[in-house]
C-alpha positions in Angstrom: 52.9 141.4 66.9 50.5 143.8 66.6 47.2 144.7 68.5 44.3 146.0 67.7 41.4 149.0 68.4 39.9 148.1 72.1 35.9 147.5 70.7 33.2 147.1 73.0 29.9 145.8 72.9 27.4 148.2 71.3 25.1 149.9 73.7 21.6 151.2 72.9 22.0 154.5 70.3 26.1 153.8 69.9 26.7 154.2 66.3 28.7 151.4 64.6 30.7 153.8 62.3 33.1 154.3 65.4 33.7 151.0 65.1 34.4 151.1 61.8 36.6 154.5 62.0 38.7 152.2 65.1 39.4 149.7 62.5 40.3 151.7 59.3 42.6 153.7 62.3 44.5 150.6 63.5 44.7 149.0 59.7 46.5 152.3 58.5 48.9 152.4 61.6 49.8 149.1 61.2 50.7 149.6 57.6 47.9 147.5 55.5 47.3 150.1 53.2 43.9 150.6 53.2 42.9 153.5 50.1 41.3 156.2 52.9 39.1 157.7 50.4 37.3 154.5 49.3 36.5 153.8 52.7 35.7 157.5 53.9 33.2 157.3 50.8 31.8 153.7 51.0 31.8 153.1 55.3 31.5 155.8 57.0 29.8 157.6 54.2 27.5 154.9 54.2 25.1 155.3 57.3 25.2 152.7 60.1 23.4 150.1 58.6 25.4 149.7 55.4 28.4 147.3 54.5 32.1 148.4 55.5 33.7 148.6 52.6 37.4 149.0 51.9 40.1 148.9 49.6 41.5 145.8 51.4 43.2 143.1 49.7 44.5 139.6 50.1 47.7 140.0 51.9 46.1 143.1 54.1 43.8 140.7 55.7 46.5 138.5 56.4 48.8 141.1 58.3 45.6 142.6 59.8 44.9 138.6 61.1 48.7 137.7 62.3 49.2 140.1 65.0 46.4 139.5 66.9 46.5 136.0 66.4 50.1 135.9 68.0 49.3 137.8 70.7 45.8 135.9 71.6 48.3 132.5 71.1 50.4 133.9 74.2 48.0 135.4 76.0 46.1 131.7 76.0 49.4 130.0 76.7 49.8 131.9 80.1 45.5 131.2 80.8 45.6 127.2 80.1 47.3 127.2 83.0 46.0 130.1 85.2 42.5 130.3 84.2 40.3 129.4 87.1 36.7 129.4 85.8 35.6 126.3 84.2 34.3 127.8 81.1 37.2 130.5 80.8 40.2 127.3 81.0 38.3 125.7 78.4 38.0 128.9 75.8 41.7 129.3 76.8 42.4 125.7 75.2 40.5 125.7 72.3 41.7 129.5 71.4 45.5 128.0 72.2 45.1 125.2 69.5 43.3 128.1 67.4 45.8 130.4 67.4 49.0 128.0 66.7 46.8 126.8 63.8 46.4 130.1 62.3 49.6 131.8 62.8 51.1 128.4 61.6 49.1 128.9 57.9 49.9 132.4 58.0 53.5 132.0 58.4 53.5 129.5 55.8 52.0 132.2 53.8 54.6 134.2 54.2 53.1 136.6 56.5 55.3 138.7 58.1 54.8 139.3 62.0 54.7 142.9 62.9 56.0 144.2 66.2 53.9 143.8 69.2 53.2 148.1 69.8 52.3 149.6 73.0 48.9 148.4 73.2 49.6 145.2 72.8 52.2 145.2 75.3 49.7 146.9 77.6 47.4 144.3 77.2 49.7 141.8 77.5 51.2 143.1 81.0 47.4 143.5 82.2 47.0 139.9 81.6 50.7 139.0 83.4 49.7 140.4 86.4 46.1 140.1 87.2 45.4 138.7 90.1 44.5 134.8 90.2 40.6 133.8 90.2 38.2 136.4 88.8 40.6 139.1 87.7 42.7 136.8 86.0 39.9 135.4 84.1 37.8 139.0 83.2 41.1 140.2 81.9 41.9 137.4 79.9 38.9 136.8 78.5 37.9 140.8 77.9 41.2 140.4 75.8 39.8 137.4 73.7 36.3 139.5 73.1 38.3 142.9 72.2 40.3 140.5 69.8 37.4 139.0 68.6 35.3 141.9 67.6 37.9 142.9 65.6 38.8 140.0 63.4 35.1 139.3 62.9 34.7 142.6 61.6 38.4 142.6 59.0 36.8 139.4 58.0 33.2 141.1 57.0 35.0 144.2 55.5 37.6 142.0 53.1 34.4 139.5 52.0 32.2 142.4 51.8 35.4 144.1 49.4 35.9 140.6 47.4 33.3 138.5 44.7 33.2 134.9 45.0 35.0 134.6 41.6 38.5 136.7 42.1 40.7 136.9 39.2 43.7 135.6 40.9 44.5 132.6 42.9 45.9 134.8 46.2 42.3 136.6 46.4 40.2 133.4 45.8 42.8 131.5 48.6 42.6 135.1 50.9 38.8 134.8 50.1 37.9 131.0 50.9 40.6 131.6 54.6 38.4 134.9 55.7 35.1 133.0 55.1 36.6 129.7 57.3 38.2 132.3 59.5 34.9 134.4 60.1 32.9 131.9 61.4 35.0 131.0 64.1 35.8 134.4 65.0 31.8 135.3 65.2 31.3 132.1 67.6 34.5 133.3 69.7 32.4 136.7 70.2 29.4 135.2 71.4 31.5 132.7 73.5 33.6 135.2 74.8 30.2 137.7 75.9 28.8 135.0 77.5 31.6 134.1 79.6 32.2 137.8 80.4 28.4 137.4 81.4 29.2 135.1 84.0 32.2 136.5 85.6 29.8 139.7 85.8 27.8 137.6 88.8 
């Protein structure tokens, strides 16, 4: 299990390219083989208002997907339970049976898991021993949006890298999953900002 660049909400003048830099970052650490000079040209090259583009294929997307699936599965196993704000024990639920469903295609895929690194043990431990009630719920939840962010945007940059008509079976399957896979993930951001929103009060 893997996890991914911490990515916050923009703020007024923040440029979106360091976004984009976090991701391309995490994606070569991790091992998905992202071709640096396609995306140095074609993102960050490419002003803030352009599409990030990236030499990212099929089976990238899936590893880039699995690790932070896994550990948003056992983060929301440990928040069904301890999750105290009504609309915080409900996203837990829905992002448990989420997670299991996506991890389960993924495996049966053939994805292979990578090792949960530092981070994600860090964010993992933060969760494990917040305190119950509000802190509990900000961390948990602050997890979900971080995760989120992320996915939504390796979703946008492997459509935005793909055509609707692929040559081979793998990219048009990799293709029709991150267009599923991104709406969900765009809904869990805005659910997951609004609950944030409320624990603010």
């Amino acid at each position: 299990m893997t996890d991914h660049p911490t990515v916050t909400a923009h703020t007024a003048g923040e440029a979106p390219s360091t976004n984009r830099r976090s991701l391309l970052k995490h994606l070569t650490a991790t091992g998905v083989g992202l071709g640096l000079s396609g995306l140095a040209s074609s993102a960050l090259a490419g002003g803030a208002t352009g599409p990030m583009k990236m030499d990212l294929n099929e089976k990238a997307f899936r590893v880039g997907v699995i690790g932070p699936a896994e550990l948003s599965l056992i983060t929301s196993q440990i928040a069904v339970d301890r999750a105290t704000h009504v609309h915080a024990r409900e996203f837990a639920r829905f992002e448990l049976r989420e997670a299991i469903a996506v991890t389960t295609v993924l495996k049966e895929l053939k994805t292979p898991v990578p090792p949960m690194d530092a981070k994600a043990k860090a964010t993992l431990a933060r969760i494990q021993s917040a305190a119950a009630g509000k802190d509990f719920d900000t961390a948990y939840i602050m997890a979900q949006h971080d995760n989120h962010v992320f996915l939504q945007q390796l979703a946008t940059a492997y459509l935005a890298n793909t055509t609707p008509n692929e040559p081979t079976f793998p990219e048009q399957q990799g293709r029709h999953l991150a267009t599923l896979a991104l709406n969900q993930f765009t809904e869990h951001v805005e659910l997951t900002a609004r609950i944030l929103k409320e624990l603010s009060y």
